[in-house]
N, C-alpha and C positions, 0 to 999 in steps of 0.2 A: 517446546516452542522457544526459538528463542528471542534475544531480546527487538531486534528488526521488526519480528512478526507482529511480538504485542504491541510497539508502536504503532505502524498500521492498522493493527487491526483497534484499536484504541480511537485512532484518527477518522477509521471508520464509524465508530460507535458515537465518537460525535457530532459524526454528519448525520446521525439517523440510517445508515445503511447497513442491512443486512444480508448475508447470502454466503455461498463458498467464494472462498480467496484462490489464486492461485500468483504465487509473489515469484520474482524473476529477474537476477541482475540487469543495467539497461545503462551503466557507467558510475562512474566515480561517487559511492554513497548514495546512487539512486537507482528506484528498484520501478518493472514493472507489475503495475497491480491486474491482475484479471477479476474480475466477477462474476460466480456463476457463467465461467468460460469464453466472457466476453473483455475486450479490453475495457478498461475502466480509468487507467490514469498511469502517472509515473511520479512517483515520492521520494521526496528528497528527505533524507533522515535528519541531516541537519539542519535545514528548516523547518521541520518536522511538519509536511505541508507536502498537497499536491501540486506540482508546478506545472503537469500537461490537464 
């Protein structure tokens, strides 16, 4: 795992969410998230925060 993932998946742990990830570039420093197959958001690493 590397370090991208455990932020996310970190960011999710704080929100209370659990399930399978599936993480996905989506531009500059931001990834998109899936959950359990479904879109879920897009995370910007440097704000370390969902912005969709």
């Amino acid at each position: 795992m590397n370090a991208i993932e455990k932020q996310i998946k970190a960011a999710l742990d704080h929100l209370g969410i659990k399930g399978t990830i599936r993480i996905s570039p989506a531009g500059y420093h931001r990834y998109r998230v899936e959950l359990n197959g479904e879109y879920f958001g897009i995370f910007d690493v440097d704000r370390n925060t969902f912005v969709d």
